[in-house]
Structures are given as C-alpha cells and as structure tokens.
C-alpha positions in Angstrom: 0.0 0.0 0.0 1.2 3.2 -1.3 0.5 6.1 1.4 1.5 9.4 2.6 1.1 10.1 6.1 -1.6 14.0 6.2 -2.2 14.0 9.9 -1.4 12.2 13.0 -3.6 12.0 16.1 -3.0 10.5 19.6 -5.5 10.4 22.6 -6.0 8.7 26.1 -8.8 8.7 28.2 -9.7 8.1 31.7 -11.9 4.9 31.6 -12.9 5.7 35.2 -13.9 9.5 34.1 -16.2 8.0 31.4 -18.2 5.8 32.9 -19.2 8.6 35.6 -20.5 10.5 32.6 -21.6 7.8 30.7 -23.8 7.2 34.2 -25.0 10.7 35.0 -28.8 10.9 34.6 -29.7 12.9 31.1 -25.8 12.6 29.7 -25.6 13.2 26.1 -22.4 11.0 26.4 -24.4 8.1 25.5 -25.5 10.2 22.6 -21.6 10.5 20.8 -21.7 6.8 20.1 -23.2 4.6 17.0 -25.7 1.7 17.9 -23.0 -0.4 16.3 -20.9 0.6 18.3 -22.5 0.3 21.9 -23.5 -3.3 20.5 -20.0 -3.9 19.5 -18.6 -2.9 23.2 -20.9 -4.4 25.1 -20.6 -8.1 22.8 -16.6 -7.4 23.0 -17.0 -7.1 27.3 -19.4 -10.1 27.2 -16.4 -12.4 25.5 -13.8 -10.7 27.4 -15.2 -10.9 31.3 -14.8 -6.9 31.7 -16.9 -3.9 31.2 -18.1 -2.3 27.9 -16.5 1.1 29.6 -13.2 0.0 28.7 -13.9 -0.7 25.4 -16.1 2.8 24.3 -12.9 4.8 26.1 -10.8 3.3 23.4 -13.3 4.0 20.9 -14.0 7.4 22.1 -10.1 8.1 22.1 -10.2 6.7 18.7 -13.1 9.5 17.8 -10.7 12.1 19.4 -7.6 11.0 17.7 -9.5 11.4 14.3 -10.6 14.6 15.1 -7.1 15.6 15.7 -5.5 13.7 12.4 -8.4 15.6 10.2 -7.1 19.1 11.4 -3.3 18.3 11.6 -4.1 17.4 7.8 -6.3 20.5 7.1 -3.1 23.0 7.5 -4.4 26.5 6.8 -7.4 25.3 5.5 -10.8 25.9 7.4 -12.3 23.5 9.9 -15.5 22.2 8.1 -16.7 21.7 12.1 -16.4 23.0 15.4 -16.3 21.0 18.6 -19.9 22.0 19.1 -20.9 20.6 15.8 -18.5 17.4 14.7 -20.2 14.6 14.0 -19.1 12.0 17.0 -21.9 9.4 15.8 -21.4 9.7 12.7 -17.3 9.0 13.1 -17.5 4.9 14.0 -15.1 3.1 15.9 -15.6 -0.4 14.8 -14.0 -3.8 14.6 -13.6 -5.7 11.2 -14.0 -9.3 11.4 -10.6 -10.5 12.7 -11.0 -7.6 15.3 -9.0 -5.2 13.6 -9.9 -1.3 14.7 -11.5 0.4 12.0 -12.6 4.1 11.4 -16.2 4.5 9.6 -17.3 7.4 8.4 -20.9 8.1 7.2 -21.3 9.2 3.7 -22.4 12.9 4.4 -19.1 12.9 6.9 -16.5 11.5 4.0 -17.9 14.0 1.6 -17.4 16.7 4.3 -13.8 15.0 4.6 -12.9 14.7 0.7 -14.0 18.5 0.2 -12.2 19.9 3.4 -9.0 18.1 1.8 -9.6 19.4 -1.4 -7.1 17.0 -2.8 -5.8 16.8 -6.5 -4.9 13.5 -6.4 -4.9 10.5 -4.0 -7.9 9.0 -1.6 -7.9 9.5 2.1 -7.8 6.5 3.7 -7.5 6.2 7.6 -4.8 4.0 10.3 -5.9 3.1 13.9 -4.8 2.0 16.5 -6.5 1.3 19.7 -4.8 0.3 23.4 -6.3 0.1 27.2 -4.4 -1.1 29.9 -6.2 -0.6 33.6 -7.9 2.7 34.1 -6.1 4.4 30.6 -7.7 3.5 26.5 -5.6 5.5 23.9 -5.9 5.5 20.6 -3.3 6.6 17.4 -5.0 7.5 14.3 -3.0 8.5 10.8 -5.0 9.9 8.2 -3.1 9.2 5.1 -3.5 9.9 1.4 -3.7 6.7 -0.6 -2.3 6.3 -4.3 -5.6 5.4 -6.7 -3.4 3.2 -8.6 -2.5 1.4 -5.7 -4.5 -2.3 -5.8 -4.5 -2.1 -2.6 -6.0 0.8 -1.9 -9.4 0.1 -3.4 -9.8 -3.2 -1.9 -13.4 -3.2 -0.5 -14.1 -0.6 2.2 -13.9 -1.3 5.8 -17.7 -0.7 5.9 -17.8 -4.0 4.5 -16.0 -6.0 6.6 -17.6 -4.9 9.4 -19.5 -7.5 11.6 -22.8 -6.5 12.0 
C-alpha cells in the first residue's frame, strides 16, 4: 500500500472519568456513540469478562484521535466543524471481522472530509490503532492519502467488513 502520512492524532482517556459520565442521569455522552458501536462494546466485554467502559474509552479516544488527524491534515485550510458541531456518531469506531480497529465514516461525513481536503490527487484513507491497559484506552490515528493506482488501496471498504 502506497500512502503518505496527512495527519497524526493521539489520545488517552480516563476509563474511570467515562463511565461517571456515561452514568449521569440525562448525559448526552451516550449520545456520541453509533448503535453499532455500543452493541459492538458491550458483545466485546461479554467475551472478554470486563466492562463495555473499557472498550467505548478506546473508541472514544479513537473518535478524538480522528478529530485531531483531520485538522493536523487541514493546515491553513478551514475547519468544516467545530467542537460543538462534529459529527461524533457519525465518526465509527468499529471492529472488522478478525478484530482489527477500524474508522467509519458516514457518507455525508466522507464528503465533508474529501471536500475539506480538497485533494488533487490521492484517496484519504484512515490508520488506527486502539490500546487500554487498567484505568487508561488511547488510541493513534493517521489519516493518510492513498495512491488510486494502488490495488490495494481500493480493496473493499472497511464498511464492509464490518460484523454487524
């Protein structure tokens, strides 16, 4: 895969932090995630003996960490959004089948993305990488420009592989 790295983003979260919030009567925490994801968390803690917590922090650090990739690759270009209006449900942290991490971005949100870019040549494609380890989830996300040439980079999209 031919790919040229456009922004990098890093976060960690406090798993202990979210599930306060997540637990606070009215939160609109709840609210940030997909179904698919929620279902995805809770089915991952079932398997795994722990709580879903653990697994939406890494998510949600994965949502942050995209966040950060998309403007470190905007430069001097205008945000499309601002913190009060990004998309969080509509940025998915998911697992493909072999339970790789992979980002999902609804349509309206990868047009918004490909038009931000305003790229002459190349498809944005995204990395991630997702970690917890006791009361910390942090995730690494690259957003990289993918050559159209590439085989590889038109393989199907990770929207597909998903496990529903």
């Amino acid at each position: 895969m031919v790919s040229n790295c456009m922004g990098l983003g890093y976060d960690v979260v406090d798993v202990a932090a979210l599930d306060e919030q997540l637990a606070e009567p009215g939160t609109r925490m709840r609210n940030l995630f997909s179904a698919r994801e929620m279902h995805q968390a809770l089915r991952i803690a079932s398997v795994k003996g722990d709580g879903a917590t653990v697994h939406l922090a890494a998510k949600w650090a994965g949502k942050e960490a995209v966040l950060k990739a998309w403007e470190e690759a905007l430069g001097e270009r205008p945000s499309p959004y601002t913190l009060d209006d990004f998309p969080w449900k509509s940025i998915e942290i998911l697992d493909d089948q072999r339970g790789r991490p992979r980002v999902v971005l609804s349509e309206d949100v990868e047009e918004t993305l490909r038009a931000s870019l305003a790229w002459s040549d190349g498809e944005p494609g995204w990395l991630i990488s997702l970690s917890h380890d006791g009361l910390i989830a942090g995730a690494v996300v690259m957003l990289v420009r993918r050559d159209p040439n590439d085989k590889h980079s038109t393989d199907e999209s990770p929207l597909e592989r998903m496990v529903s």
